[in-house]
Residue frames as a rotation matrix with the C-alpha (Angstrom) as fourth column:
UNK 1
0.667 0.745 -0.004 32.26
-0.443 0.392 -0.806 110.80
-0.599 0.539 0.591 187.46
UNK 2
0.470 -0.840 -0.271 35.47
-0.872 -0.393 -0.293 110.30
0.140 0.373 -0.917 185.72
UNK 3
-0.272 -0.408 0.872 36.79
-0.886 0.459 -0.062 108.20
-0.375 -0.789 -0.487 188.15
UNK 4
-0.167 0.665 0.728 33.68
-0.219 0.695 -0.685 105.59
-0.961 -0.274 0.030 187.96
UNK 5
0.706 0.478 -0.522 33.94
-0.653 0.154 -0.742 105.71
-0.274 0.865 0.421 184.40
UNK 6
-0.170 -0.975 -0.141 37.60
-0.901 0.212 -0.379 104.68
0.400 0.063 -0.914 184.21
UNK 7
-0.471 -0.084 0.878 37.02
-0.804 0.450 -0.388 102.26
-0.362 -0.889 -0.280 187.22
UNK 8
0.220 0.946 0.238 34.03
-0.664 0.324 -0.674 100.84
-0.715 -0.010 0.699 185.16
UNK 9
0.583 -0.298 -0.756 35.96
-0.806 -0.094 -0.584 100.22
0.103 0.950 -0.295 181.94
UNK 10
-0.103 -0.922 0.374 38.98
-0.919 -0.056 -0.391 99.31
0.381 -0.384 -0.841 183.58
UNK 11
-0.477 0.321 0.818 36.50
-0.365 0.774 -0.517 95.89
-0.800 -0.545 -0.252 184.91
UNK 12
0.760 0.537 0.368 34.72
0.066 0.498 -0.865 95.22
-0.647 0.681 0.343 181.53
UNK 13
0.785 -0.544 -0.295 37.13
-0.339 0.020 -0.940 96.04
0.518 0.839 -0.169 178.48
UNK 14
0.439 -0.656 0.615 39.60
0.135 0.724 0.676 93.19
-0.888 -0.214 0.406 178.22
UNK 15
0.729 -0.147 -0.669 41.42
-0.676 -0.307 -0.670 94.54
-0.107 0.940 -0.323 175.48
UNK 16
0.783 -0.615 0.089 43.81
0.621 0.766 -0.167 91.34
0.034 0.186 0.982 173.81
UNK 17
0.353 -0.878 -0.322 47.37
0.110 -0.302 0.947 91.86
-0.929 -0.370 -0.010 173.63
UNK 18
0.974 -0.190 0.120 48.61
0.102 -0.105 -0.989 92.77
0.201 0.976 -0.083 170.23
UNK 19
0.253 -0.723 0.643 51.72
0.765 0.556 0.324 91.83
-0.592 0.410 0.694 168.70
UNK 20
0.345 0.269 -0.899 53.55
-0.038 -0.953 -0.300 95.18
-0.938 0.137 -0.319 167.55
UNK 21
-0.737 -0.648 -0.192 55.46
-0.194 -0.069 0.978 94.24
-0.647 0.759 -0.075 164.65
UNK 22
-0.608 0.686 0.401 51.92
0.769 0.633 0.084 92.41
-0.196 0.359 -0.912 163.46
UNK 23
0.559 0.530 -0.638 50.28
0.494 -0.831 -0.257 95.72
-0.666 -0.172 -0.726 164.10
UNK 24
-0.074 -0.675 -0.734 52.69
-0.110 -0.726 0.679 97.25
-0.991 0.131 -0.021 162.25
UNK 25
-0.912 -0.121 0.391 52.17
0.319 0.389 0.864 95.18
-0.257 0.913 -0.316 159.19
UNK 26
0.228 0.933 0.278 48.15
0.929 -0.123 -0.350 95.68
-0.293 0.338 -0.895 159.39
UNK 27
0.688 0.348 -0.637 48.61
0.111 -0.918 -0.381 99.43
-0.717 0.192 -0.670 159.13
UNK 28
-0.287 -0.537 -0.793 50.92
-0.373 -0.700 0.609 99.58
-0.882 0.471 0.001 156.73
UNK 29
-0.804 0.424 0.416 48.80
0.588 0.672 0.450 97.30
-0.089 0.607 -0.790 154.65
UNK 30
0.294 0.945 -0.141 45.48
0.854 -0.326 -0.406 99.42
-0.429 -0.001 -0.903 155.52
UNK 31
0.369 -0.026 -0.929 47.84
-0.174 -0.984 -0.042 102.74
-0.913 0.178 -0.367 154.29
UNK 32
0.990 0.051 0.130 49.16
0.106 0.326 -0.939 100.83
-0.090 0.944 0.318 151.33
UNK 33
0.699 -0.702 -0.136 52.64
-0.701 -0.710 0.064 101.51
-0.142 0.050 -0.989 152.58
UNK 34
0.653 -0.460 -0.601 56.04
0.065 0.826 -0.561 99.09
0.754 0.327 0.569 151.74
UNK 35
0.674 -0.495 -0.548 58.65
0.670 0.098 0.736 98.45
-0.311 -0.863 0.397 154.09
UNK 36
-0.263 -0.826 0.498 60.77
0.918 -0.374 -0.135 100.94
0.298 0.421 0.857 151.93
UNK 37
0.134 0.460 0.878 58.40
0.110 -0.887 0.448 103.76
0.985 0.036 -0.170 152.95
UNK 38
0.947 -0.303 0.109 59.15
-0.129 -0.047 0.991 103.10
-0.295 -0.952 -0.084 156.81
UNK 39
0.272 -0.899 -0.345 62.81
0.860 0.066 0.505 103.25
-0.431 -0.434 0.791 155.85
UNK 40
-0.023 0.145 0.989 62.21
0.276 -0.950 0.146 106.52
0.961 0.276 -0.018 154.11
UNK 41
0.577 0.720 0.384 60.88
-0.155 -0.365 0.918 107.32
0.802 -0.589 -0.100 157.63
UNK 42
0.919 -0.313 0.238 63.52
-0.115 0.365 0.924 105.81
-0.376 -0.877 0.300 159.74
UNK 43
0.474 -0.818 -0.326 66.94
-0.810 -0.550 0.203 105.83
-0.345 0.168 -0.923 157.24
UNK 44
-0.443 -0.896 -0.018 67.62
-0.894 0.440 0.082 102.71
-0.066 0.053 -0.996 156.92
UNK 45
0.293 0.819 -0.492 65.93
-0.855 0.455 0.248 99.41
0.427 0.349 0.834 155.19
UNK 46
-0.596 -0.740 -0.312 68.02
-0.428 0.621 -0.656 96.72
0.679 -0.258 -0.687 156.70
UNK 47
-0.993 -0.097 0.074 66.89
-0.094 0.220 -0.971 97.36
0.078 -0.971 -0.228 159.70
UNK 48
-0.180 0.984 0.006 63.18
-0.818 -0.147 -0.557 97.43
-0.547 -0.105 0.831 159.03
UNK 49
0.187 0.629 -0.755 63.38
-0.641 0.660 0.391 94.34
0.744 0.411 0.527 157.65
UNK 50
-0.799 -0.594 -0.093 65.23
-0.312 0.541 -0.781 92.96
0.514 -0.595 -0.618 160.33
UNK 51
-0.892 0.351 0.287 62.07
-0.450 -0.616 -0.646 94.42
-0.050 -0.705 0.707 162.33
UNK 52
0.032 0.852 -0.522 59.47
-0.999 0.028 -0.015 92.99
0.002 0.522 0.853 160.48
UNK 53
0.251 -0.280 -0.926 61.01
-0.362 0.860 -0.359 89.69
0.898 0.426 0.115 160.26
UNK 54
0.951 0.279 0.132 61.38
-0.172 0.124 0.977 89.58
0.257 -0.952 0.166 163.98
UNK 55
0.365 -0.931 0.001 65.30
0.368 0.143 -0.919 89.68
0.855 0.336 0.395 163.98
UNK 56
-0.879 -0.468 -0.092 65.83
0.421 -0.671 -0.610 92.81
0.224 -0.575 0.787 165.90
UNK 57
0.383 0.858 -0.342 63.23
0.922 -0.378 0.083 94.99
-0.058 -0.347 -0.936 168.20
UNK 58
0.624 0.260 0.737 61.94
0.393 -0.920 -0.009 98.14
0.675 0.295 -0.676 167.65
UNK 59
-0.587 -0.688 -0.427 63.93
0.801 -0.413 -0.434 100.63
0.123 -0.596 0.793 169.14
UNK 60
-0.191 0.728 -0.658 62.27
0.398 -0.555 -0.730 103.95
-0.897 -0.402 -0.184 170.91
UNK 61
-0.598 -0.435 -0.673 63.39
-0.348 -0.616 0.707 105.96
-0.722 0.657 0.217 168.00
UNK 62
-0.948 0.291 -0.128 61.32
0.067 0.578 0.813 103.67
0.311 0.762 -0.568 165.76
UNK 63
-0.351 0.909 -0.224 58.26
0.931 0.314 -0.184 103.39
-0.097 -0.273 -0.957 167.90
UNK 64
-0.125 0.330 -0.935 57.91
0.120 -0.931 -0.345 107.12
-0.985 -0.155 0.077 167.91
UNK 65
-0.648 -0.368 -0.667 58.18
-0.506 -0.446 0.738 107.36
-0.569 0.816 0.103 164.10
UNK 66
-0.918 0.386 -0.086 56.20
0.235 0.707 0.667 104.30
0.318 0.593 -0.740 163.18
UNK 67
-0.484 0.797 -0.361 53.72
0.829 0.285 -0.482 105.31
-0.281 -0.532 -0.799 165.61
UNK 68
-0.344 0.094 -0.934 53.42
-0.184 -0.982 -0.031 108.64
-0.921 0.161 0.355 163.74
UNK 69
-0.847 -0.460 -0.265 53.46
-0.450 0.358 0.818 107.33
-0.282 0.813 -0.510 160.48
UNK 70
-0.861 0.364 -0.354 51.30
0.042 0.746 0.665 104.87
0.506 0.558 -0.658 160.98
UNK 71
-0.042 0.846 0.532 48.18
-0.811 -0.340 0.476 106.37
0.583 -0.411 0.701 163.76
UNK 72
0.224 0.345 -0.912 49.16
0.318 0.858 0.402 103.90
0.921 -0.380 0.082 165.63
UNK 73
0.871 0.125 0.476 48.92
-0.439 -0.238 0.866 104.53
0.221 -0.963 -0.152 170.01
UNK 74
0.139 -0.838 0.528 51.55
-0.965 -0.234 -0.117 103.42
0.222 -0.493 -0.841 171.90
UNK 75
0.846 0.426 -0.320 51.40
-0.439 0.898 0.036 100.01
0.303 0.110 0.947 171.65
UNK 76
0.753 -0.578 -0.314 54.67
-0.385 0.000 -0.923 99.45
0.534 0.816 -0.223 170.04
UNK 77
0.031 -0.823 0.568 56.29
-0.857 -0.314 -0.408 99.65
0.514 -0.474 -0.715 173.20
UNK 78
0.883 0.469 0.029 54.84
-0.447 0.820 0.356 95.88
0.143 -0.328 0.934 174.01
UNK 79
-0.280 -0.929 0.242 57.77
-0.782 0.367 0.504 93.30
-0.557 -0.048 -0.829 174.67
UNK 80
0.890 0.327 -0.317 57.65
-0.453 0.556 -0.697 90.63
-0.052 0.764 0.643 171.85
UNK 81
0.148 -0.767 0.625 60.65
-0.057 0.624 0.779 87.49
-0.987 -0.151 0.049 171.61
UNK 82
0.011 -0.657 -0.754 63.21
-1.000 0.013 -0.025 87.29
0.026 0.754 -0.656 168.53
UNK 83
0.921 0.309 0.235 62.89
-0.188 0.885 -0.425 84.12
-0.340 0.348 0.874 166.39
């Protein structure tokens, strides 16, 4: 039953692609959080703006932490192109 549910889904839900750094902003907007609070969380503010600003990409270390942080699923791990 399992199976045929998966299978079923898996043909109707077209879930968009989502942009992780964009994601990243919504939830830290929906938790009220600043980019200083994810470098509380990660050590180091540079880089999180870098991150945010599309400079530099998320590193694992980050996706695990942000994705804690913020309830957010594994997205994170999307590929996304530096401006």
């Amino acid at each position: 039953m399992a199976h045929l549910i998966a299978d079923y889904e898996e043909k109707t839900s077209d879930l968009p692609q989502v942009d992780p750094v964009e994601l990243i902003k919504i939830r830290m907007e929906d938790f009220g959080y600043k980019s200083i609070d994810l470098a509380k969380e990660y050590g180091d503010k540079g880089t999180i703006s870098k991150v945010l600003n599309y400079k530099q990409v998320l590193s694992l270390t980050m996706v695990r932490k942000f994705s804690k942080l913020l309830f957010i699923p594994d997205v994170l791990i999307a590929e996304y192109e530096l401006k």
